[in-house]
Structure formats: structure tokens, C-alpha cells
Backbone as JSON Lines, residues from 0, in Angstrom:
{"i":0,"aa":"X","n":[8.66,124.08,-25.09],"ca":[9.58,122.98,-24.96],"c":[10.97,123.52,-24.73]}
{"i":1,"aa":"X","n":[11.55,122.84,-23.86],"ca":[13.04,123.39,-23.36],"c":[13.88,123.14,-24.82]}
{"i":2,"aa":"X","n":[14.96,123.84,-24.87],"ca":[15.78,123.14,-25.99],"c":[17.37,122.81,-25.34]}
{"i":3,"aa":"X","n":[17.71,121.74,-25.58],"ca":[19.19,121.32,-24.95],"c":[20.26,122.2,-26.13]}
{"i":4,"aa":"X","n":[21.25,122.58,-25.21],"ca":[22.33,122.85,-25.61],"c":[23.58,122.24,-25.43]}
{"i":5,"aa":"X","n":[24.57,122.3,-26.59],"ca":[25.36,121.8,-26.23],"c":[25.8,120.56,-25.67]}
{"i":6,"aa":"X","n":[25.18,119.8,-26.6],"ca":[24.86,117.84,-26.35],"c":[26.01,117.52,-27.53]}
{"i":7,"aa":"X","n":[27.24,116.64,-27.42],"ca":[28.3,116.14,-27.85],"c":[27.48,115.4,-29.05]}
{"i":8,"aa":"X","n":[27.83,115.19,-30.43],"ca":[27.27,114.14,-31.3],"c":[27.47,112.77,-31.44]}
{"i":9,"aa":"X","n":[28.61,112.56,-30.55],"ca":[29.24,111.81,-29.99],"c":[28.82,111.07,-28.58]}
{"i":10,"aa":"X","n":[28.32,109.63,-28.29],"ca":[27.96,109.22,-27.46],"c":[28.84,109.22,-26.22]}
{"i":11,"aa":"X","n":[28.41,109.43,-24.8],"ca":[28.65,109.23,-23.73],"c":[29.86,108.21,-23.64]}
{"i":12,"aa":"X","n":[29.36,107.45,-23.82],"ca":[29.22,105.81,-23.34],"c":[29.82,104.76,-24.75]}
{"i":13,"aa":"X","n":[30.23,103.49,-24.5],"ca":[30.03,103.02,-25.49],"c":[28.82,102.09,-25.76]}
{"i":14,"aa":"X","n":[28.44,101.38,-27.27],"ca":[27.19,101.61,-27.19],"c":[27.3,99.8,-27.7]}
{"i":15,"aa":"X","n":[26.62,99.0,-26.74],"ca":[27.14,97.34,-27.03],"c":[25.52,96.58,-27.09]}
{"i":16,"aa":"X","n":[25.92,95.23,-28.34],"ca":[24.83,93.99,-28.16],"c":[25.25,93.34,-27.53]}
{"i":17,"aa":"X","n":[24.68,93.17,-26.46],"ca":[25.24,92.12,-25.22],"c":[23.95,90.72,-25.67]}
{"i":18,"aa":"X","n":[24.27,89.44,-25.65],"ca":[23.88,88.06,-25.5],"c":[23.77,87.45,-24.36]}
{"i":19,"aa":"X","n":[22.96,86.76,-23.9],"ca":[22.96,85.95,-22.77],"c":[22.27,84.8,-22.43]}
{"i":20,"aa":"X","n":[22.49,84.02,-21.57],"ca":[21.29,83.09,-21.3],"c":[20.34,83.42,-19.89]}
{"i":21,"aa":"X","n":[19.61,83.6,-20.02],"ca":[19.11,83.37,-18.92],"c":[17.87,82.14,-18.31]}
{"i":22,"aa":"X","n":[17.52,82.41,-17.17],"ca":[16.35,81.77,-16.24],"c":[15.04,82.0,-16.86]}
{"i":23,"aa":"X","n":[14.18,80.98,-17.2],"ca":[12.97,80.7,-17.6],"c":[11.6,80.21,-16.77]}
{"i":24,"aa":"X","n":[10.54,80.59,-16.15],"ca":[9.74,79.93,-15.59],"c":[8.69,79.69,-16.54]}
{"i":25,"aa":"X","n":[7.65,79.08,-16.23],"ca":[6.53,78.78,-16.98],"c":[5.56,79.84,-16.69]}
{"i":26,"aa":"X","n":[4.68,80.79,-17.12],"ca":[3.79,81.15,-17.31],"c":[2.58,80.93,-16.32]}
{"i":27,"aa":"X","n":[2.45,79.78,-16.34],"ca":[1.21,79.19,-15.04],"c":[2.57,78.63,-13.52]}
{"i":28,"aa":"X","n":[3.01,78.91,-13.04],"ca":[4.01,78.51,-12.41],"c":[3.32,77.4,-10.8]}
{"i":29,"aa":"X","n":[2.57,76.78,-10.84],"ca":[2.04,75.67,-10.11],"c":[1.39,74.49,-10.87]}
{"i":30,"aa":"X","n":[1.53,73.13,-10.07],"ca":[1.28,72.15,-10.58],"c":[1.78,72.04,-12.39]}
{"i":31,"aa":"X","n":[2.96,71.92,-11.84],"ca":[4.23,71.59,-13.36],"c":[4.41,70.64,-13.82]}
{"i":32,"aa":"X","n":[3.82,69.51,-14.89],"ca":[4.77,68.38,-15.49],"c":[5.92,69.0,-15.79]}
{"i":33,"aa":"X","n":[7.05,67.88,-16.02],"ca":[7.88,68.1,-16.43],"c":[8.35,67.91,-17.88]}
{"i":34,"aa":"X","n":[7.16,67.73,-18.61],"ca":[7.21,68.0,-20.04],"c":[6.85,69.87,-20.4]}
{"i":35,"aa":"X","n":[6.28,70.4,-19.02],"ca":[5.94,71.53,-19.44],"c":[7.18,72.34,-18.53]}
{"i":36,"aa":"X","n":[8.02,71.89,-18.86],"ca":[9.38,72.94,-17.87],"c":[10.44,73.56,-18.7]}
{"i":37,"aa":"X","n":[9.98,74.87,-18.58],"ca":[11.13,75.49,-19.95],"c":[12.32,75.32,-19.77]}
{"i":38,"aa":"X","n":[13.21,75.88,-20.71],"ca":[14.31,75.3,-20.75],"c":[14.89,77.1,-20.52]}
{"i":39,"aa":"X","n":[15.94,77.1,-20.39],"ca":[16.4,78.61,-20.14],"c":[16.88,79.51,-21.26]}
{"i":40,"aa":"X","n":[16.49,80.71,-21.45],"ca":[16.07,81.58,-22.77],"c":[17.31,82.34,-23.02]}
{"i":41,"aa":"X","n":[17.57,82.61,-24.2],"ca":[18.73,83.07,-24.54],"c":[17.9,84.88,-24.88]}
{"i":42,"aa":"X","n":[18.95,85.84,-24.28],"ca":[17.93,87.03,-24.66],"c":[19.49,87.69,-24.68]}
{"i":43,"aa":"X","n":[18.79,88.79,-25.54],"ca":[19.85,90.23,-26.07],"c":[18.84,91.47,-26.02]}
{"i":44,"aa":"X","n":[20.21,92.25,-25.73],"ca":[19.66,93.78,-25.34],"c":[20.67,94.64,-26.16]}
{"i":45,"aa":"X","n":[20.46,96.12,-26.45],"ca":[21.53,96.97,-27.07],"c":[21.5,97.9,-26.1]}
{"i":46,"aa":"X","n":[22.2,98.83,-25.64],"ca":[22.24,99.99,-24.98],"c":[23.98,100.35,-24.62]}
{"i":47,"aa":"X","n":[23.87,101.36,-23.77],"ca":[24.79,102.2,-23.58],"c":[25.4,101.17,-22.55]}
{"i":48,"aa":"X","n":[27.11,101.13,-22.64],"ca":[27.67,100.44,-21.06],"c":[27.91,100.93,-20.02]}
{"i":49,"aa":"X","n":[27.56,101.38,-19.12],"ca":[27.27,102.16,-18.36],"c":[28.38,101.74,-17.36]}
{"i":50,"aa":"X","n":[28.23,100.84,-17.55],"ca":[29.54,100.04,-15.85],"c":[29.64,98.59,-16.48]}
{"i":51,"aa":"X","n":[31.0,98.65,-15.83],"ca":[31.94,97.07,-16.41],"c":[32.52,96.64,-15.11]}
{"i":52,"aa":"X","n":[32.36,95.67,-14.49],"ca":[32.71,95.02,-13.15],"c":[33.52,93.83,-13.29]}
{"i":53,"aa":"X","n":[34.48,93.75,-12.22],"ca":[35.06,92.29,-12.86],"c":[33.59,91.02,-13.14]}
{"i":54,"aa":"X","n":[32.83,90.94,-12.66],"ca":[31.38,89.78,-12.52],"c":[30.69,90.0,-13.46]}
{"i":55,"aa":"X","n":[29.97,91.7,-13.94],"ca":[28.83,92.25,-14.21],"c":[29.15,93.23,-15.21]}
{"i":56,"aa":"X","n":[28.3,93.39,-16.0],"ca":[28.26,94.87,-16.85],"c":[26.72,95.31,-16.55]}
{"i":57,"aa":"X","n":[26.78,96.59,-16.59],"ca":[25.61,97.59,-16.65],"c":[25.29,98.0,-17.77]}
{"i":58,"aa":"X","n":[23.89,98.0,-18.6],"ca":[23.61,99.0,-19.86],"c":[22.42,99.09,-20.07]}
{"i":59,"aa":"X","n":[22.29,100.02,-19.97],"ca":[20.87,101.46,-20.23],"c":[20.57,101.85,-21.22]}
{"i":60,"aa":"X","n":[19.15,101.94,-21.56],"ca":[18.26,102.05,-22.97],"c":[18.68,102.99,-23.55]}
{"i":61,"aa":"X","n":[18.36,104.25,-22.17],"ca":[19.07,105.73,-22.54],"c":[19.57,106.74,-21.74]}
{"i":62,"aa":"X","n":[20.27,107.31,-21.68],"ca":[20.85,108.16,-20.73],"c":[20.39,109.95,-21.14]}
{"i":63,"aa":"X","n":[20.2,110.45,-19.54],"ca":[19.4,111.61,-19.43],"c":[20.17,112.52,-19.05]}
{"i":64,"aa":"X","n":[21.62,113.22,-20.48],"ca":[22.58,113.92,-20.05],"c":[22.1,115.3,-19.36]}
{"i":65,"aa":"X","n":[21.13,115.96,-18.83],"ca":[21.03,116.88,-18.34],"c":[20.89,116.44,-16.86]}
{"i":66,"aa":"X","n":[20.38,115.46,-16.82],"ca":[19.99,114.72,-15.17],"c":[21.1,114.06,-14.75]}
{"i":67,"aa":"X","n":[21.97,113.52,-15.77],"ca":[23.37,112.33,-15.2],"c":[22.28,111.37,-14.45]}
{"i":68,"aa":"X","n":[21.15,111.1,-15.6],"ca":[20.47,109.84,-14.85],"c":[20.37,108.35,-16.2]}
{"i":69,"aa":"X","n":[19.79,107.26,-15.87],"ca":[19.65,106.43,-17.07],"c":[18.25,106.05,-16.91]}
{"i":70,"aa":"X","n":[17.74,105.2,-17.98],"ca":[16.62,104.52,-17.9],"c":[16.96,103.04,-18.66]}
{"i":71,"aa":"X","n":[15.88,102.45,-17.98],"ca":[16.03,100.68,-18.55],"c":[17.45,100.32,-18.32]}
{"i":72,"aa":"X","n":[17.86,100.67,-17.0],"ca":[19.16,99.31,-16.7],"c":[19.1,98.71,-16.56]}
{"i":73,"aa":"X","n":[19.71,97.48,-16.82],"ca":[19.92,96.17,-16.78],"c":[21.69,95.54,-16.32]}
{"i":74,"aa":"X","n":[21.57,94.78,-15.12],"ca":[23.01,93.92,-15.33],"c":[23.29,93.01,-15.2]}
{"i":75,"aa":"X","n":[24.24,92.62,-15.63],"ca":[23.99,90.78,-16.58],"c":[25.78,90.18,-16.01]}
{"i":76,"aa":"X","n":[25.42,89.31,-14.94],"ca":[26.1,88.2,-14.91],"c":[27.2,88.07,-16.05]}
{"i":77,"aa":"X","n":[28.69,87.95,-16.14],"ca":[29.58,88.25,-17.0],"c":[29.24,86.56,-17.04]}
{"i":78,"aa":"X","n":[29.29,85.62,-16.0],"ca":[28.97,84.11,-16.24],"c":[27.53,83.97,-17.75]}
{"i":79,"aa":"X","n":[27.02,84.74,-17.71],"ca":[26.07,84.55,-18.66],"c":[25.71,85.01,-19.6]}
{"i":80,"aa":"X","n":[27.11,85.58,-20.33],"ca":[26.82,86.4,-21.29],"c":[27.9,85.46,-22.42]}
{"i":81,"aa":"X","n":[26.96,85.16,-23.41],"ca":[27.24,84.32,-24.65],"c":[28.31,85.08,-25.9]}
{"i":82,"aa":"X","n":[27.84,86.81,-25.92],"ca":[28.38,87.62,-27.0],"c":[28.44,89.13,-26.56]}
{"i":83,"aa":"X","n":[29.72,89.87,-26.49],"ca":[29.2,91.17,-26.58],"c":[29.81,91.77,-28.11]}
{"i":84,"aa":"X","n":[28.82,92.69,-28.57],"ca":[29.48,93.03,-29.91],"c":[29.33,94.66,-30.18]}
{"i":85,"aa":"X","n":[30.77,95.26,-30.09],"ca":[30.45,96.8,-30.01],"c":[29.89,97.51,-31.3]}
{"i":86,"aa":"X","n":[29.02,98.0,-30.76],"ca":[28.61,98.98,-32.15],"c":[29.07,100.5,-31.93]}
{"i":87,"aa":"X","n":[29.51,101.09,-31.26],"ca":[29.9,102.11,-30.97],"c":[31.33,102.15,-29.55]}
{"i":88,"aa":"X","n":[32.59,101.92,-29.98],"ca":[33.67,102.33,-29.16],"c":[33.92,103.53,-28.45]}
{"i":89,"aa":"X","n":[33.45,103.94,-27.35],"ca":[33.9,105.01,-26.44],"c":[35.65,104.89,-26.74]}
{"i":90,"aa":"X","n":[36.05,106.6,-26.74],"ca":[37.29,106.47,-26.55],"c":[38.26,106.62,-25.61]}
């Protein structure tokens, strides 16, 4: 097994619970009453912020400091974000 050197103890990035609402479909998605039409889901994620846009933020499960790569990005509509709450301040 390789061993990393020289990895900061200190995160990259800062490290945020982002809130949001989003878009919901149904599960069986043909021939829909409209008693069976979801309503739109409120979901949260934690990760690293990777990018802040005037519209959008970016944040990743985890970041692969030897690669300068990420995994599990996600970016979320600044229109649809209910809460962000830092758990870790980059400085």
C-alpha cells in the first residue's frame, strides 16, 4: 500500500451542510392520478465547497489530494437552497 505524505490536517476546502428543495417524480412515472403526484423533496448533503458561483455552489463527498480530483459532486441551484451551515471555515 502506497503511503501519502505530507497531507495538511487541515482541510482543503471548506467543509458545508447545504439544504435544498428539490424536483420529485413518482416512482412508476406513467398513467399518474393526481392524488399520486409528489410534491417536491427537501434534501441535504455535507461535503467539501469546492466552487461558489454567483447562481451555484459545488460540493464533493471527497477530494483526491494526490490526483487534484473529487468524487460525488453535486451543484445546487443557489435559487434552491433553503440553509447552508459551515462546519468547517476555510481560511
Amino acid at each position: 500500500m502506497k503511503t501519502v505524505k505530507n497531507i495538511s490536517p487541515e482541510p482543503d476546502f471548506s467543509i458545508v451542510h447545504v439544504s435544498w428543495v428539490d424536483s420529485c417524480e413518482p416512482r412508476e412515472n406513467a398513467e399518474i392520478e393526481v392524488c399520486d403526484i409528489p410534491s417536491p423533496q427537501l434534501l441535504s448533503n455535507v461535503g467539501f465547497l469546492i466552487k461558489e458561483k454567483k447562481d451555484y455552489i459545488s460540493i464533493a463527498g471527497s477530494h483526491k489530494k494526490e490526483l487534484l480530483t473529487f468524487d460525488y459532486v453535486i451543484s445546487i441551484p443557489k435559487k434552491s437552497i433553503t440553509k447552508i451551515f459551515y462546519l468547517y471555515r476555510k481560511k
